[in-house]
MMTF fields as JSON, N, C-alpha, C and O atoms, coordinates in Angstrom:
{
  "mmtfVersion": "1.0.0",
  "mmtfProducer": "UNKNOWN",
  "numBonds": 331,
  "numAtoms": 332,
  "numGroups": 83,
  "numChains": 1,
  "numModels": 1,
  "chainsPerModel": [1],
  "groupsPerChain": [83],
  "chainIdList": ["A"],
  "bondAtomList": [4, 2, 8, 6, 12, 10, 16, 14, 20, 18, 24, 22, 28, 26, 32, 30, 36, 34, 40, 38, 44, 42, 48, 46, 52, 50, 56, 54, 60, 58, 64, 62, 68, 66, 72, 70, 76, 74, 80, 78, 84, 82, 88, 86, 92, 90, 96, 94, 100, 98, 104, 102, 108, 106, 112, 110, 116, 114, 120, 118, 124, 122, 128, 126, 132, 130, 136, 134, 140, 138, 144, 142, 148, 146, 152, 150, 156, 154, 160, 158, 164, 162, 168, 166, 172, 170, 176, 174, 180, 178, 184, 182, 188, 186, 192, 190, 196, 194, 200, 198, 204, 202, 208, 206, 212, 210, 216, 214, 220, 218, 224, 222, 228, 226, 232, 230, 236, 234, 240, 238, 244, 242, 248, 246, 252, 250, 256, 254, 260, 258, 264, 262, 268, 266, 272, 270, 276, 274, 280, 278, 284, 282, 288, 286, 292, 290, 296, 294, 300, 298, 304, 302, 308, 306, 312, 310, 316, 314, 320, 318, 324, 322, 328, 326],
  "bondOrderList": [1, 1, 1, 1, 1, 1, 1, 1, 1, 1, 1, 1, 1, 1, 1, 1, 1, 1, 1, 1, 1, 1, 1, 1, 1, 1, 1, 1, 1, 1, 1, 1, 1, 1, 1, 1, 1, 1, 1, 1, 1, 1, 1, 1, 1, 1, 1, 1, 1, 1, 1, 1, 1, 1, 1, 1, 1, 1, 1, 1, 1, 1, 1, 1, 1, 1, 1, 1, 1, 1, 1, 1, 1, 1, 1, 1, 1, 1, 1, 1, 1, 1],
  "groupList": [{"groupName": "UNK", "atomNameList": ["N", "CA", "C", "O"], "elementList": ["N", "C", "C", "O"], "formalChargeList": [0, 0, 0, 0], "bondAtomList": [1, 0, 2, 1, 3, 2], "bondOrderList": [1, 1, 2], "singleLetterCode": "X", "chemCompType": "L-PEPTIDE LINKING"}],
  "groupTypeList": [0, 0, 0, 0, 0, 0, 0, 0, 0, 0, 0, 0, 0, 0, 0, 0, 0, 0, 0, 0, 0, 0, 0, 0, 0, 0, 0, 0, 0, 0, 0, 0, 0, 0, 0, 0, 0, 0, 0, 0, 0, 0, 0, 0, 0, 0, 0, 0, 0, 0, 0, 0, 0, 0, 0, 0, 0, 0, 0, 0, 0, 0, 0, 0, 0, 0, 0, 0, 0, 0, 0, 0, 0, 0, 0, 0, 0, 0, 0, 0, 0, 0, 0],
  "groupIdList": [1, 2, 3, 4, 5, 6, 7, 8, 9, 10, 11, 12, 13, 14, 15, 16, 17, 18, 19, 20, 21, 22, 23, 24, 25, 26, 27, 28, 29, 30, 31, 32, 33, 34, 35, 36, 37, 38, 39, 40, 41, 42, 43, 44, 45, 46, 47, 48, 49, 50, 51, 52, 53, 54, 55, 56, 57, 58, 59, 60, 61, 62, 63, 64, 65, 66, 67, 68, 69, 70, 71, 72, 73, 74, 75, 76, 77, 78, 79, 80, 81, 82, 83],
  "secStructList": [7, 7, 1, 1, 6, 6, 4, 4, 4, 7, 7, 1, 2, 2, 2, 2, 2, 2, 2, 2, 6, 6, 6, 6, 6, 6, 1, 1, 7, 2, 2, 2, 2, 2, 2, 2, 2, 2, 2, 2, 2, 2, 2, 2, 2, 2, 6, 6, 6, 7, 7, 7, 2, 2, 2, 2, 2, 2, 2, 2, 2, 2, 2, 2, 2, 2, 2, 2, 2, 2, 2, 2, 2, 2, 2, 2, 2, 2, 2, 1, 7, 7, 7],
  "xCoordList": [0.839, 0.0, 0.885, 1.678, 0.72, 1.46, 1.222, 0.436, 2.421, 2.187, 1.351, 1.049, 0.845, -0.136, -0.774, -0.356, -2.196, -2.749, -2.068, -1.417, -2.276, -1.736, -0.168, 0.363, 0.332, 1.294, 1.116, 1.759, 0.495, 0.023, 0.232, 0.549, 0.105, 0.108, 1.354, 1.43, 2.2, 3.939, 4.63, 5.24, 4.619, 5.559, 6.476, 6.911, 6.994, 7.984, 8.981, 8.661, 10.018, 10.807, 10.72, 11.049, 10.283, 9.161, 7.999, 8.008, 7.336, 5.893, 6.274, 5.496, 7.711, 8.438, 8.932, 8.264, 9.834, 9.906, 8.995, 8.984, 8.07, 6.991, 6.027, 5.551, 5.789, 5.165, 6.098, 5.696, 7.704, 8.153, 8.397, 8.567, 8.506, 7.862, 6.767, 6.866, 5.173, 4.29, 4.195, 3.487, 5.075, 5.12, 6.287, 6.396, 6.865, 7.306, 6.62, 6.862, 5.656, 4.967, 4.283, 4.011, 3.902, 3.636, 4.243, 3.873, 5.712, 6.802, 6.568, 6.196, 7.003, 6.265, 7.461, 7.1, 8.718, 9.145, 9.92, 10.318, 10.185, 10.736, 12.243, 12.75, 12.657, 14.51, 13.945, 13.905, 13.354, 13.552, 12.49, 12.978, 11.503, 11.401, 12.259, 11.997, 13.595, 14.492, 15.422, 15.732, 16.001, 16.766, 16.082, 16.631, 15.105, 14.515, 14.144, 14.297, 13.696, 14.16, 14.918, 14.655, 16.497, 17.91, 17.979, 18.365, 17.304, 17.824, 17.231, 17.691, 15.922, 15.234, 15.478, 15.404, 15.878, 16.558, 18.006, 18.197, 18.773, 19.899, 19.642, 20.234, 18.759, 18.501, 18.141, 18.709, 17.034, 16.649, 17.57, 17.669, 18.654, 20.002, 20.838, 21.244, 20.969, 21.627, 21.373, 22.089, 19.8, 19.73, 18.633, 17.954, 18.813, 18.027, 18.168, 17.304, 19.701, 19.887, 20.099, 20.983, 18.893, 18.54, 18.059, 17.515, 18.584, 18.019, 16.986, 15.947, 17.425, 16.765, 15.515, 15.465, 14.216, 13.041, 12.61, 11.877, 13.097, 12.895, 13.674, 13.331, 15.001, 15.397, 15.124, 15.377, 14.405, 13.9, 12.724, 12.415, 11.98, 10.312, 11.197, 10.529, 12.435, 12.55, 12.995, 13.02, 13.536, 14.287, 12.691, 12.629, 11.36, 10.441, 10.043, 9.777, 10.027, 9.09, 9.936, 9.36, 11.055, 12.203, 12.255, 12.521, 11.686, 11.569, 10.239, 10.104, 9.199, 8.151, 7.705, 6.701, 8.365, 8.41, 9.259, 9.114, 10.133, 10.945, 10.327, 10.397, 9.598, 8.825, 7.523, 7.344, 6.946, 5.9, 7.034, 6.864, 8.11, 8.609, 8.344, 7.522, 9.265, 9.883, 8.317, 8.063, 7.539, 6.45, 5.446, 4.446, 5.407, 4.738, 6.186, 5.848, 7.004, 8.143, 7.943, 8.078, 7.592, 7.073, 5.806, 5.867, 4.546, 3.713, 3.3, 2.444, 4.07, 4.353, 5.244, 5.006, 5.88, 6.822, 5.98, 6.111, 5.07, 3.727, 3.214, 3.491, 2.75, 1.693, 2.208, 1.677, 3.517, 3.961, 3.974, 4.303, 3.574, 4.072, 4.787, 5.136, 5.169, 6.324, 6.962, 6.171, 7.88, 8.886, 9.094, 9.924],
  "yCoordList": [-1.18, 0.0, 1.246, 1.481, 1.999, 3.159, 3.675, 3.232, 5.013, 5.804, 7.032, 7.483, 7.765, 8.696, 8.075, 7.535, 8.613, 8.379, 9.254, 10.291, 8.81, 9.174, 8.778, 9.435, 7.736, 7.378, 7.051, 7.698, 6.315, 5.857, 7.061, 6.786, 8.094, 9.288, 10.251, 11.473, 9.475, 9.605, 9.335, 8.27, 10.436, 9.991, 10.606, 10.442, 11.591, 12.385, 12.708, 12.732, 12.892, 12.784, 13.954, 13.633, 15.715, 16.712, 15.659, 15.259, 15.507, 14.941, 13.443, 13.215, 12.885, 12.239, 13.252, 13.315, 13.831, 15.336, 15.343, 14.849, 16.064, 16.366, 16.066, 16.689, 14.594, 13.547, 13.4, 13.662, 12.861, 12.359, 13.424, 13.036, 14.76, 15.525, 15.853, 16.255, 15.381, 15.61, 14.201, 13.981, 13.43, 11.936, 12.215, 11.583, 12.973, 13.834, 14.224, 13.988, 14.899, 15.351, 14.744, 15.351, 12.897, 12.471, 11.729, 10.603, 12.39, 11.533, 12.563, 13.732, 11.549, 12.094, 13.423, 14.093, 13.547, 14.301, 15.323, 14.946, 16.445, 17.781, 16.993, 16.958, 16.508, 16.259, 15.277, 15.807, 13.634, 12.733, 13.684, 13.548, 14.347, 15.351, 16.118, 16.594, 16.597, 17.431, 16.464, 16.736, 15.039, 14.291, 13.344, 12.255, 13.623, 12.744, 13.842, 13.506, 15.045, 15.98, 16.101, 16.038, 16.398, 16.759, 15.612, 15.868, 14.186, 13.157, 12.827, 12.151, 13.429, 13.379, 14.504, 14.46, 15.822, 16.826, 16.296, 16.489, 15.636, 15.064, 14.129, 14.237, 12.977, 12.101, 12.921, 12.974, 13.648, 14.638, 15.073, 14.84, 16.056, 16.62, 15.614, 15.829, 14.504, 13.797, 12.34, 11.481, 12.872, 12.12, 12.946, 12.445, 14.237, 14.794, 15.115, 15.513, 14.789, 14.975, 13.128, 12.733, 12.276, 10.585, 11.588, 12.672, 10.573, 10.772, 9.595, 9.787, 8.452, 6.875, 7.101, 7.412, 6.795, 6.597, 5.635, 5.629, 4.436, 3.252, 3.089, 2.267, 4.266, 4.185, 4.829, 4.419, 6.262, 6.926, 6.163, 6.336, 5.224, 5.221, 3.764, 3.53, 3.119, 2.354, 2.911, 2.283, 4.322, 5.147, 5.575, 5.599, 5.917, 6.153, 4.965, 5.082, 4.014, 2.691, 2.728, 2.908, 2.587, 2.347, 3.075, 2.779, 4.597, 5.119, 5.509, 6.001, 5.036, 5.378, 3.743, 3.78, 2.889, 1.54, 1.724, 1.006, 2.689, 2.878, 3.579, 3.175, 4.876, 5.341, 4.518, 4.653, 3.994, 2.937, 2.585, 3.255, 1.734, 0.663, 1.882, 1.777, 2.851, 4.166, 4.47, 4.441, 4.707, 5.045, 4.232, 4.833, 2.77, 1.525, 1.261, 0.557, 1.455, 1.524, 2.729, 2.597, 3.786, 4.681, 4.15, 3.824, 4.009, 3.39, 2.184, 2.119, 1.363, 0.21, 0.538, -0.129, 1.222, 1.997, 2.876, 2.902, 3.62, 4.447, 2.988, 2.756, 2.333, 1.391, 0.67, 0.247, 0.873, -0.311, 0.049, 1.225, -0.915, 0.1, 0.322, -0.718, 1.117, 1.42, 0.378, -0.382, 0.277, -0.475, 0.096, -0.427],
  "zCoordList": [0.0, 0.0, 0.0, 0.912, -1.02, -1.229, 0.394, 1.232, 0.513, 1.472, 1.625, 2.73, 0.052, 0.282, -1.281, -2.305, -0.611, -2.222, -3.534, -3.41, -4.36, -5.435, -6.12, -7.015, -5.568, -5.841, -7.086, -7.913, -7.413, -9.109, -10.118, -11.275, -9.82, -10.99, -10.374, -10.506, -9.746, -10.163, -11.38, -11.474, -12.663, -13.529, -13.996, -15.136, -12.974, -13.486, -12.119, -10.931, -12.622, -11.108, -10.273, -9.131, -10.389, -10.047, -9.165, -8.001, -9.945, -9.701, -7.74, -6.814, -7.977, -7.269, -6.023, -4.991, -6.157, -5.341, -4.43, -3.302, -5.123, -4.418, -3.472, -2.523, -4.112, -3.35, -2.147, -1.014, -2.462, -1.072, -0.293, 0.863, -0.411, 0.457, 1.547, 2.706, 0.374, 1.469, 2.413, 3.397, 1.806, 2.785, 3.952, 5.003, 3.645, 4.996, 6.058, 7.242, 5.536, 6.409, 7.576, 8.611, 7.209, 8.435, 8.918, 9.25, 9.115, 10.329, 11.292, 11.189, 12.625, 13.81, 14.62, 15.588, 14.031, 14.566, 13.791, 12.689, 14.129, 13.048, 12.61, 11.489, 13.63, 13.324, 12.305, 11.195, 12.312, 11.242, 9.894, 8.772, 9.924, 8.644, 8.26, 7.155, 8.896, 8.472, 7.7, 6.54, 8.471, 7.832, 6.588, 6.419, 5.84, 5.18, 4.018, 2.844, 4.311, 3.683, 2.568, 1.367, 3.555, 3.481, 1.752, 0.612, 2.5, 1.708, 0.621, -0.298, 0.736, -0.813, -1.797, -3.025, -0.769, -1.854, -2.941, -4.142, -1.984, -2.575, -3.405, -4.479, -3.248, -4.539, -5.604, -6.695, -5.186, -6.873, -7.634, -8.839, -6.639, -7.21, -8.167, -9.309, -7.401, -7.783, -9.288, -9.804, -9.455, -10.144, -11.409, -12.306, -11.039, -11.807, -13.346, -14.127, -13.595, -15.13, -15.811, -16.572, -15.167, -15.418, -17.182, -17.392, -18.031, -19.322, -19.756, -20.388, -19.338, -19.533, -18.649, -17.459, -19.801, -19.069, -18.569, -17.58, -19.33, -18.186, -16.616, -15.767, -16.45, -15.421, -14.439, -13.307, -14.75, -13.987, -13.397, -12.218, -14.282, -13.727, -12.268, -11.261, -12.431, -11.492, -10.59, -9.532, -10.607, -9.811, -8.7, -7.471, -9.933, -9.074, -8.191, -6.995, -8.756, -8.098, -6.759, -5.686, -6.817, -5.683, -4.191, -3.026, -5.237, -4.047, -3.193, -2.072, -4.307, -3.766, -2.535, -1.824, -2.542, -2.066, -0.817, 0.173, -0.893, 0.213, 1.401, 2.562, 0.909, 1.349, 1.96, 3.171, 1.503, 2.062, 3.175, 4.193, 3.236, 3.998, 5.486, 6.396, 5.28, 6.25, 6.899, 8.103, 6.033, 6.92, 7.345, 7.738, 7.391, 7.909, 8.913, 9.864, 8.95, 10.142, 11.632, 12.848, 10.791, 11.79, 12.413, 13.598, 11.696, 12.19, 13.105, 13.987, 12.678, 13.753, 15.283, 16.29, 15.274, 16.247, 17.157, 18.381, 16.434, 17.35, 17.896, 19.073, 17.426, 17.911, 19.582, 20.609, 19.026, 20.306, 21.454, 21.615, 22.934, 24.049, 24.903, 25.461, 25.276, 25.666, 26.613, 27.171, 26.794, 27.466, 29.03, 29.774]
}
């Protein structure tokens, strides 16, 4: 299960950006939104002059899957209780 709706009408690495941005938005604390941030600005940078379209769309799948993992990780972590 994707992490926000609309993952499906990710097809541009902008359109990618963006999204893992507002999937920022529901980690539970400012520091891990700052470091997740930091790290999706740098993938974009870093992969923003991808010319291959079949590599970009795995570049999307990859990360939009990662994202699911990171935020069903947070979620399970709220759930639990405390020690």
């Amino acid at each position: 299960m994707p992490p926000l709706a609309g993952a499906e009408l990710v097809h541009t690495p902008l359109q990618l950006y963006r999204y893992l941005l507002r999937c920022c938005r529901q980690l539970p604390s400012t520091a891990m939104q700052q470091h997740y941030r930091h790290a999706i600005r740098q993938g974009y940078n870093s992969h923003s002059d991808e010319d291959d379209p079949e590599r970009t769309q795995m570049i999307i799948q990859r990360a939009i899957a990662d994202a699911d993992w990171i935020l069903d990780k947070v979620r399970i972590k709220e759930r639990r209780p405390p020690r």
